[in-house]
N, C-alpha and C positions, 0 to 999 in steps of 0.2 A: 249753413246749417245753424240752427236757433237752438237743439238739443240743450237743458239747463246743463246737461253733463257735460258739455265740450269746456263749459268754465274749471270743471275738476282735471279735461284731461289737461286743459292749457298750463296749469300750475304742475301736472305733473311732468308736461316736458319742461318747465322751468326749473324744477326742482326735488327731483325723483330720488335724490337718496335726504331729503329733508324730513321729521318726524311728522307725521300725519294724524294719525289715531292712536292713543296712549290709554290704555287701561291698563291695571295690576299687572301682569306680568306679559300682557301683551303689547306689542311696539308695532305698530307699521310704519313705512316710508310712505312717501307717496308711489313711488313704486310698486310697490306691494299692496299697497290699498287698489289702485289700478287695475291689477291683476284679481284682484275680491271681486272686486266691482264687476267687472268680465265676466268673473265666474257664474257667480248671480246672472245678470244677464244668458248665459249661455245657456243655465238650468230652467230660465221659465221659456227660452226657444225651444229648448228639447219637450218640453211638456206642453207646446202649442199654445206660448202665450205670449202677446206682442203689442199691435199698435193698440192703444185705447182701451186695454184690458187691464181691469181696475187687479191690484195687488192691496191686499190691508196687512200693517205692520202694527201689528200688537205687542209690541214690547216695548220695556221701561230703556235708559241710555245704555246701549251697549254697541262695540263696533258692530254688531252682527245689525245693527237698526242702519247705520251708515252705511253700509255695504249694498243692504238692499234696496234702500231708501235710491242710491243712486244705480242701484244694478238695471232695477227697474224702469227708471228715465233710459236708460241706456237701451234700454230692448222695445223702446216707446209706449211702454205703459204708464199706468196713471196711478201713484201713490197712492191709498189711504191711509191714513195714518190714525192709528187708534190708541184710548189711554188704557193703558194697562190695570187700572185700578177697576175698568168694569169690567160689568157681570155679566152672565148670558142674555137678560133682558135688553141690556143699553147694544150687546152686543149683535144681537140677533138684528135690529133696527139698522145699524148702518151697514152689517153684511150685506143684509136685503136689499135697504135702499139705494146702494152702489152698484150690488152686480159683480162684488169682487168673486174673482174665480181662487183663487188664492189668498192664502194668508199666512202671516211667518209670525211665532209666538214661543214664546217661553213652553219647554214640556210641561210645567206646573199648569200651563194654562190652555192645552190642548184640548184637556177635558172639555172644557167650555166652546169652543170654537167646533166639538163633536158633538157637542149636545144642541146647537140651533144649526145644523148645517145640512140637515134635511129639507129646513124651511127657506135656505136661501142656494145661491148659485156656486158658492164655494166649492172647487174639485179639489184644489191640494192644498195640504195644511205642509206646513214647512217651520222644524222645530228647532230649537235652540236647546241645544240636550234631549237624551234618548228619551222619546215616548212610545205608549202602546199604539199611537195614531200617529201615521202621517211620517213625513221622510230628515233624517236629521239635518239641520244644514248645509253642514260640510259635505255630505254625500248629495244632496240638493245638486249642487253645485260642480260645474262641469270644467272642459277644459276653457280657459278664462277666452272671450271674444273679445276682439279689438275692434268690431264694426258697430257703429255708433247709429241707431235707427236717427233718420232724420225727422224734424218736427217743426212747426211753423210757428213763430211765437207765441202766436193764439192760440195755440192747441193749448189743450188741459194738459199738466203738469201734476197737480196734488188735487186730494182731494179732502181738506179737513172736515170734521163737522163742528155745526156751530151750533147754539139755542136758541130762538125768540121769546117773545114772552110766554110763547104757548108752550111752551116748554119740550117742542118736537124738535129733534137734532134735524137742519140741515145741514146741504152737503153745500160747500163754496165751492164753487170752481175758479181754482186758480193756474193761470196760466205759466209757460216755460218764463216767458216775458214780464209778467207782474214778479214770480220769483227772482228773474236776472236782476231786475233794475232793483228793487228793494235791497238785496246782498249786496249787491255794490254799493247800494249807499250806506248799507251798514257796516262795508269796509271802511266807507268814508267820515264815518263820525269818530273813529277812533284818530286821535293826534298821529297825524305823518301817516293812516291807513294800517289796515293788518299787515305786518311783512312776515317771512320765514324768520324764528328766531319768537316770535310772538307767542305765547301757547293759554291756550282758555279754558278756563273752567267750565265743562260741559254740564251742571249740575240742572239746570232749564230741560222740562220734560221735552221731547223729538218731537211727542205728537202732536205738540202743543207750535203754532206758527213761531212766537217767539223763539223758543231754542232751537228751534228748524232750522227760520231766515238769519236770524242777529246773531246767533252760538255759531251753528256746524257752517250752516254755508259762506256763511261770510268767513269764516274763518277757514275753508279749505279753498277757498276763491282766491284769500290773501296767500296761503303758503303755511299762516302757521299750526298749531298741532291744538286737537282739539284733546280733552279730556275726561271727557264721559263718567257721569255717575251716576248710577240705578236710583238714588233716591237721595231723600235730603235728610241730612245731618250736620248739625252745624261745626262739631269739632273733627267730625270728619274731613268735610270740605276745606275746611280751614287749613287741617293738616295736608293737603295735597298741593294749596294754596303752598304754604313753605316749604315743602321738600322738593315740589318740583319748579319752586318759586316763575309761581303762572306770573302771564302779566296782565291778564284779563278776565272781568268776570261781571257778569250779565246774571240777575236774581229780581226776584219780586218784593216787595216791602216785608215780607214775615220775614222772609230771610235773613234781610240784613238787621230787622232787629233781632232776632235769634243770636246772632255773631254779638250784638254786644251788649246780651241780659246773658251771656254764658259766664259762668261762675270766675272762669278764668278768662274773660274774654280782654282782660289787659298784657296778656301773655303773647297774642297771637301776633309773628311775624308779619305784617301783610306789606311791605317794605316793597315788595317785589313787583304790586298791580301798580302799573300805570294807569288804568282807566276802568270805574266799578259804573257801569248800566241799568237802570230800574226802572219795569214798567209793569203792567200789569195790571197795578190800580197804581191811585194816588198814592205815594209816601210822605207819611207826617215829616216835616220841617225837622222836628224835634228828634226823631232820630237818624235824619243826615247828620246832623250837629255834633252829636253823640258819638257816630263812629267816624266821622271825621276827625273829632277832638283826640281819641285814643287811636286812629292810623294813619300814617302818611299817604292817605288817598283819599280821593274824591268822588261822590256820586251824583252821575248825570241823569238826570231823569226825562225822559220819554213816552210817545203815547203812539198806540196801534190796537188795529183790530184784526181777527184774522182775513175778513172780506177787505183787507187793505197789506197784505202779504208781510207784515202788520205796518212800518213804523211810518208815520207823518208827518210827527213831529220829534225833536229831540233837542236838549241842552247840549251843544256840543262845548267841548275847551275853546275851540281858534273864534265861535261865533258869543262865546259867552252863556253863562248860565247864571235863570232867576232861581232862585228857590223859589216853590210854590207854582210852576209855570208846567207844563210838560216842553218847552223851548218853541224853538223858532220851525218853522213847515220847510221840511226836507228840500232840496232842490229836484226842480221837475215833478215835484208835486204843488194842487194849487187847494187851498183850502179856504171855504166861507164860513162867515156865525150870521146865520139868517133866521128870520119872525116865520112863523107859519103861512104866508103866505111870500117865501121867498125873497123876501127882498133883505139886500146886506143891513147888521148894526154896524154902527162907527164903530171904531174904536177907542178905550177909556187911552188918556194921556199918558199911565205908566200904572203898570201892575205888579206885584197884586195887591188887588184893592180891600179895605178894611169892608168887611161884608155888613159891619155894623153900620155905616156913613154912607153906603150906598144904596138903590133900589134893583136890587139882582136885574129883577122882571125889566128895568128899563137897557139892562147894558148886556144879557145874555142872549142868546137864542141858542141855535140846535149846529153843532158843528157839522159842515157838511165836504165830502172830500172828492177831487177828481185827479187823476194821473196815470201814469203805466202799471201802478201798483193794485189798480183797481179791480177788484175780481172782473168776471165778465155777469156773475148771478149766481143765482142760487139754483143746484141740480135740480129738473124738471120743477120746479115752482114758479111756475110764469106770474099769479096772483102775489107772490112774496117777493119776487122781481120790479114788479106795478109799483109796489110800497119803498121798495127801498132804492128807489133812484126816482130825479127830476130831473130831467133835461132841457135848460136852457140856453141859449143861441148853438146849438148845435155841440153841447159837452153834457156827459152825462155825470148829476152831484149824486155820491151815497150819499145816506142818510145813516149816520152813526147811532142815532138816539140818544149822543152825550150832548149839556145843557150845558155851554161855555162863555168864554169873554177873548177878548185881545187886547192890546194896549199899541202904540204906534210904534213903539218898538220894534213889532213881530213876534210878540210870546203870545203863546194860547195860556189860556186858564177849564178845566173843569170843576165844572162846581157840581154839577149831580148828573143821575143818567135817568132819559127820561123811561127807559123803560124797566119793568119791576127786577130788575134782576140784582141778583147779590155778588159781591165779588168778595170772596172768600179766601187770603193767603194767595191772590192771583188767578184762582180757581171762578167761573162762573157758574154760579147754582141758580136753579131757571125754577122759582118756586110752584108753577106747575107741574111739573113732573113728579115732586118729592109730594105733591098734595095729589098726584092720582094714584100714586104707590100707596099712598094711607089709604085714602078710599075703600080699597081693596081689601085692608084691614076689620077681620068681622068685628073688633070693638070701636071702632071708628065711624062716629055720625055723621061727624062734620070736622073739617078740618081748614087750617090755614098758616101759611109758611112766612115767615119775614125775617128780612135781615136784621139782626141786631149788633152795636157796636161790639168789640171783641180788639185786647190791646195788642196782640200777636198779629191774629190774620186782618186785620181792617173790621169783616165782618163776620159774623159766623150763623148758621143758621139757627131759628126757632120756630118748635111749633105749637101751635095753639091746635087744641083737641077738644072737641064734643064727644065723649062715651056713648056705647047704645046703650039702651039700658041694663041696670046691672051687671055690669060689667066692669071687674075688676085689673084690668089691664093697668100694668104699673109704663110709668115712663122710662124703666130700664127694657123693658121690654119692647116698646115703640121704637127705642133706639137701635136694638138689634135686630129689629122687623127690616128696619131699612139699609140697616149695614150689611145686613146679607142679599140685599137688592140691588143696592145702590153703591159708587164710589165712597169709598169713607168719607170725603171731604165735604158730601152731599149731605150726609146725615144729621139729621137734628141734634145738634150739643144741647141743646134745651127742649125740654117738654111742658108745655104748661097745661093740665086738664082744665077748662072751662065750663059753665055752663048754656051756655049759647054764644054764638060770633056774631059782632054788632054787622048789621046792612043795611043797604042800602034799601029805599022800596022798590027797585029793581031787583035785591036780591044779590047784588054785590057785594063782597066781602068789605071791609072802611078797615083796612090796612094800616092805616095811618090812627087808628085810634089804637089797636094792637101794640103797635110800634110805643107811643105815648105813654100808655099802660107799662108797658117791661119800661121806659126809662123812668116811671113815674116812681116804680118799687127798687 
């Protein structure tokens, strides 16, 4: 049986009165999470739902996300997993384009999953606290099964969505088997692997691959307890960080500079992590230094994508770690830095290399990745399939669309992505999307979105506006046109009204003069 759950029950007969899932006043064992997990399972059999019937979890870190995240593998369906921060629009799209019959959500946020679920397949809404819609969880939830649907590795497992440039969410299909093999090795980066006795900071969004694979499963695969938290705060976290003195914790670069521009941030116990995780985007040098200087701990940094169940590469302790590097390529993953026409670059003699004394263009090309972690493609997109895999001597390479280096070492380098996308606080904002939600806007002619630097998140977004005429539309206004559309994180921090957008004589926006412009002011 290849079921991804059999790896939760195997830890649970190892270790069934061990801490498991620890929020505020809630505690389970493994044992007890076990019996969740069944339960779940048992309620979408009573409701006629089983092999390859998609479930969407809509909610922020809560045991009730873990419970059903796995109840679901357990009854042989197929995860989606969705961000809580959207709205009916972003929401309505991946209902549809999955086919979820179900979906489990915050009562806060049933409303929304009532309001587009006429236009998709969705039967039962399944809530978390009492709503006017749909069945509360706990009552969901039946007497717990212990029969475990069987699955074949290949079979789909989750279903996240992702963005290309065009800014339309696809669905990854990732399998029981890209899931396995990835959590184990995100068991294995951690010094001497996750044991019982470990306990992590769940703070990494569920729906997001990284908190999914690197946070929860690797860390119920090991034994130890995971710690879930709805949202990010940084003295929040911090304080759970010592009281329940975690020894593990997994965040994205905003984060960890958050932890140490807090007012009080030379106060904070962190005595107790053995080992702090960051991917997401690139993290400045400048503030590992930083909070290393003020805790006795170390950050390893890391790279993944979700069509890569994410991680590929990592700094580990036992293999060593460069700053500036995302480390060495995982075992039983194989990774190339190839020219557009496939063929491998050398590698520079040691990195990282000074960008001023070097010529990018002759030592970079496009990182491309092959292994068990590999999705198998993109839901019904055979055309976006074509694109994103090359097959030679009988192995199929992603194509990541990040622009990198290596060095004979074994480290990777990223130095930019080739496609327009922003990475925002770890978040990716896909600047078509937020430029067809303007459109839409009646004082909006013309519009154009780009990442701007930003000392917190890496980057954050900006938008450049052409008014119709006369039209008095303020940029606080533009901002909350989109906040009530879109994720917050999406939203333009900046508005700039223009009087026309430089093009192309094709008609293309020249983004790069944009860009220039705001660093020029």
């Amino acid at each position: 049986m290849t079921n991804l759950v059999t790896n939760v029950e195997s830890t649970v007969e190892a270790h069934p009165d061990e801490p498991a899932v620890v929020y505020e006043d809630y505690e389970a064992d493994y044992q007890r999470l076990w019996a969740e997990i069944g339960g779940f399972a048992a309620g979408l059999s009573e409701v006629g739902l089983g092999v390859d019937d998609r479930v969407g979890i809509y909610l922020p870190n809560l045991p009730q996300f873990v419970v059903a995240f796995h109840g679901t593998l357990q009854a042989g369906g197929v995860v989606v997993p969705m961000n809580p921060q959207y709205r009916s629009r972003e929401i309505e799209h991946l209902l549809a384009d999955s086919g979820a019959k179900a979906v489990v959500t915050l009562a806060d946020l049933a409303p929304i999953v009532e309001s587009v679920r006429e236009d998709t397949a969705v039967e039962t809404i399944i809530t978390v606290g009492e709503a006017d819609v749909g069945t509360e969880f706990g009552s969901f939830c039946g007497e717990p099964q212990t029969d475990i649907v069987d699955r074949e590795g290949d079979d789909v497992a989750v279903q996240p969505y992702t963005s290309g440039t065009t800014g339309q969410p696809k669905g990854v299909l990732l399998t029981h088997e890209n899931l396995r093999s990835n959590a184990e090795m995100s068991v294995s980066i951690v010094p001497d692997d996750i044991t019982p006795g470990d306990r992590q900071l769940g703070v990494l969004p569920l729906f997001h691959i990284y908190g999914m694979t690197v946070v929860m499963n690797a860390t119920l695969f090991g034994g130890g307890a995971y710690y879930p938290l709805p949202s990010w705060d940084a003295q929040e976290a911090m304080g759970v960080v010592e009281d329940a003195e975690l020894t593990l914790m997994h965040g994205v670069p905003a984060m960890y500079n958050d932890v140490i521009n807090q007012s009080n941030a030379e106060s904070f116990d962190l005595s107790s992590l053995r080992m702090c995780g960051v991917g997401g985007a690139g993290i400045p040098v400048e503030v590992v230094r930083q909070f290393e200087e003020l805790y006795d701990a170390k950050i390893y940094e890391g790279y993944g994508l979700t069509e890569t169940s994410p991680v590929t590469q990592f700094n580990t302790p036992e293999r060593g770690r460069r700053l500036g590097s995302i480390g060495k390529t995982l075992p039983g993953v194989s990774c190339r830095i190839v020219t557009d026409d496939f063929e491998d670059i050398p590698p520079v003699s040691e990195g990282p290399v000074d960008e001023d004394d070097v010529d990018l263009d002759e030592i970079t090309g496009e990182l491309v990745i092959n292994g068990p972690n590999v999705m198998t493609g993109y839901y019904n997109l055979p055309a976006a399939n074509d694109e994103a895999f090359t097959k030679v001597d009988g192995r199929r390479w992603f194509h990541t669309g990040d622009i990198g280096y290596h060095d004979e070492d074994g480290y990777y380098y990223v130095v930019d992505r080739e496609k327009h996308m922003i990475v925002s606080g770890g978040y990716n904002v896909y600047p078509r999307e937020v430029e067809e939600l303007l459109f839409e806007h009646e004082a909006v002619a013309d519009a154009a979105i780009v990442g701007i630097p930003d000392d917190r998140r890496g980057e954050t977004v900006k938008a450049f506006i052409v008014k119709t005429q006369d039209s008095d539309v303020t940029a606080e206004e533009i901002k909350q046109y989109c906040l009530d559309s879109l994720a917050a994180y999406k939203h333009p921090r900046e508005v700039e009204f223009v009087d026309e957008l430089p093009r192309t004589t094709t008609g293309k926006v020249q983004k790069f003069e944009l860009r220039a412009t705001d660093t020029d002011e």
